[in-house]
C-alpha positions in Angstrom: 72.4 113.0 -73.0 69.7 110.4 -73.1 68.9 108.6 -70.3 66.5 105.2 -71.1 64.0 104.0 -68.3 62.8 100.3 -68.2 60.3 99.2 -66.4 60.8 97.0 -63.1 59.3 94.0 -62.9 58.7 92.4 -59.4 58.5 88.7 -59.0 55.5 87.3 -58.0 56.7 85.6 -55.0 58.0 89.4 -53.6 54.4 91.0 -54.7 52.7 87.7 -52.4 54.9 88.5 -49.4 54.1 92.0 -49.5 50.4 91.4 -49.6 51.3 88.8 -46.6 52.9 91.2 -44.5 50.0 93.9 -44.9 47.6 91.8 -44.2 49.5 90.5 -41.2 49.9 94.1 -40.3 46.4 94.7 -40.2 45.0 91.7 -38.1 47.9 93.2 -35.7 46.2 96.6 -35.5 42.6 94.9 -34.3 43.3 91.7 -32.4 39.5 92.3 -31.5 38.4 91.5 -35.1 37.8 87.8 -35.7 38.0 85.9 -39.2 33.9 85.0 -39.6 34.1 85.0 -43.1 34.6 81.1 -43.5 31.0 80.1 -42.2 29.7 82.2 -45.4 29.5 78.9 -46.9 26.8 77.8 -45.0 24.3 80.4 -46.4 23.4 78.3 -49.4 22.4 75.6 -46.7 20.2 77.9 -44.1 16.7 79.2 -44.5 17.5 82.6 -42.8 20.7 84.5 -43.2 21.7 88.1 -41.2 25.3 89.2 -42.9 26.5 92.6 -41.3 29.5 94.0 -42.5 30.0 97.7 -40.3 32.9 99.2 -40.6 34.0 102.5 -38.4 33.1 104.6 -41.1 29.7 103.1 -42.0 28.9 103.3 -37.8 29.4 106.6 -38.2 26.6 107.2 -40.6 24.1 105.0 -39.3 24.7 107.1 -36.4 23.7 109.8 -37.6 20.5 108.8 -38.7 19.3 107.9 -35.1 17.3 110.7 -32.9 18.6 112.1 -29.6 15.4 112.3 -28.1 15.6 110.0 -25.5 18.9 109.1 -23.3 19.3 105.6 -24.5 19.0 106.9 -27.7 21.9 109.3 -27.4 24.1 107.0 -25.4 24.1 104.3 -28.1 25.2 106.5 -30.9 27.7 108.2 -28.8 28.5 104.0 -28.5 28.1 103.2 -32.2 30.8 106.4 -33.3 33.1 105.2 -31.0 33.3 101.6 -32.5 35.7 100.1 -35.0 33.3 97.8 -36.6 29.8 95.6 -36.0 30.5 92.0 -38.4 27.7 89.4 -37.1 27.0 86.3 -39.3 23.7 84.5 -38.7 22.1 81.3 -40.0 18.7 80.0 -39.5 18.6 75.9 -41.0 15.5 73.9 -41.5 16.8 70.8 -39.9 19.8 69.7 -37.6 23.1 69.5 -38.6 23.6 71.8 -41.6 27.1 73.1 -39.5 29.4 71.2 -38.1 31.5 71.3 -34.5 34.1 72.4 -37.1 32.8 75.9 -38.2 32.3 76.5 -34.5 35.4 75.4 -33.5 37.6 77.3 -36.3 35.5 80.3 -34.6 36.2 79.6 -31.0 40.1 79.2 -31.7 40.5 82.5 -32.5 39.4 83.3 -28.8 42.0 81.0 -27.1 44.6 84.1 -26.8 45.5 85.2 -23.5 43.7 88.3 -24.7 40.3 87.4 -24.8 38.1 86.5 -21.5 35.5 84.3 -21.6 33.0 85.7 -19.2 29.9 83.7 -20.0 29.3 80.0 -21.1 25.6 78.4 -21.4 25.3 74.7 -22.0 21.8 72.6 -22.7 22.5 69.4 -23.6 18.4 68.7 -23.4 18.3 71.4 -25.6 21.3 71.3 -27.6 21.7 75.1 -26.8 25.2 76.3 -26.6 26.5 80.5 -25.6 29.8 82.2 -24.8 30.5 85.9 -25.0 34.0 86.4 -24.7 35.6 90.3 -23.9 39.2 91.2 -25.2 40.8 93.8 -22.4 40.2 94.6 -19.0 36.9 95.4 -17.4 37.4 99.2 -17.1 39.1 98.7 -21.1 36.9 96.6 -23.3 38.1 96.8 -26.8 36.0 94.0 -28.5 33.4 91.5 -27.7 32.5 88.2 -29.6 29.2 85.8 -29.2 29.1 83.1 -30.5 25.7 81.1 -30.4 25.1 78.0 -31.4 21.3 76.0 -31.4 20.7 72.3 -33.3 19.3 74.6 -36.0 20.9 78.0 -36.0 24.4 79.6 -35.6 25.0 83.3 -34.5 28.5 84.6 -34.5 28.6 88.7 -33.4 32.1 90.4 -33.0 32.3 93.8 -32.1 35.5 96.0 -32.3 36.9 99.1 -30.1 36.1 100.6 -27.0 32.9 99.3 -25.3 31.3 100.7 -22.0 29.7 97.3 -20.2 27.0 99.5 -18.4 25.7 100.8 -22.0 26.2 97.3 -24.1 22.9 95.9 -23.4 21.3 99.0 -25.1 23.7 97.8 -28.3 21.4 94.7 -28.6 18.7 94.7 -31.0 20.5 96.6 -33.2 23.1 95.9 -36.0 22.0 92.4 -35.9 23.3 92.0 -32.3 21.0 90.0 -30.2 19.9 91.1 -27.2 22.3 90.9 -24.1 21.5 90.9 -20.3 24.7 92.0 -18.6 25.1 92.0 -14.9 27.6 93.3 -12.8 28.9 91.5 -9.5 30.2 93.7 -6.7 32.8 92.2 -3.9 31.5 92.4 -0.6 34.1 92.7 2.9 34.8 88.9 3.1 36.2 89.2 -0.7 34.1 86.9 -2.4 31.6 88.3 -5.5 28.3 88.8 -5.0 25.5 91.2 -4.8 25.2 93.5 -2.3 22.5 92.5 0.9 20.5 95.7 1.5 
């Protein structure tokens, strides 16, 4: 007996949906991975673009090419192999208002969830300098980081994905196109209230 095969054809709608669904699937897995890829439309209008696409697996090999020679050096590529992925986009403009409170704002949105902390805000209106670094998880569990940074002439956005250690993230600035971070740790003293510690 011959059996005939014909060949299925799935409506487009169904082949859309399924696309959908993976790629809702996906932004599930790592709530700590922003959408950035909007402001790529303002590289024709800057003078100085930084674009860093780092995935886990391309961590992983940069890590390798860095020397253990020194602690710091060691500690940030223990750091870097641990990440999920380093995506910073960075404009430099000749003049003011080449990006508007929109691309910021379709940025900022994204870190409105109840997951994401913001622990630092910086405001200049004399010098029009605006920064917020926002963590997503709990102090002893940080599983991303996002900075966004925004001057009359230049915008930096830098998320960060998976585990981070806050005592080792300033030695992840300067590198990857991550600018360099200050971080500071308050300790509570008896009466409850933060603070640093009188000697």
């Amino acid at each position: 007996m011959r059996v005939q095969t014909y060949p299925v054809r799935l409506p487009a709608a169904a082949v859309l949906l399924g696309l959908m669904l993976i790629a809702l699937r996906a932004r599930a897995q790592d709530p700590a991975r922003l959408h950035i890829n909007g402001l790529e439309k303002l590289a024709a209008k800057a003078s100085e673009v930084v674009d860093v696409n780092l995935d886990a697996s391309m961590l992983k090999l940069a890590s390798r090419f860095m020397g253990e020679d020194e602690k710091d050096d060691a500690e940030l590529k223990q750091m870097l192999q641990n990440l999920k992925g380093i995506y910073v986009k960075s404009f430099e403009f000749d003049k003011e208002g080449e990006y508007t409170e929109a691309d910021v704002e379709a940025i900022r949105s994204q870190l409105r969830s109840p997951a994401w902390t913001k622990v630092v805000s910086v405001r200049s209106k004399k010098e029009g300098e605006n920064a917020e670094v926002y963590l997503l998880g709990s102090e002893s569990n940080v599983q991303g980081l996002a900075i966004i940074a925004a001057d009359p002439k230049e915008l930096t956005v830098v998320n960060v994905v998976g585990p981070i250690d806050l005592n080792k993230l300033s030695e992840l600035g300067g590198h990857m196109g991550v600018p360099k971070l200050k971080v500071e740790k308050k300790t509570a003293n008896p009466e409850g209230k933060s603070g640093d510690k009188k000697p």
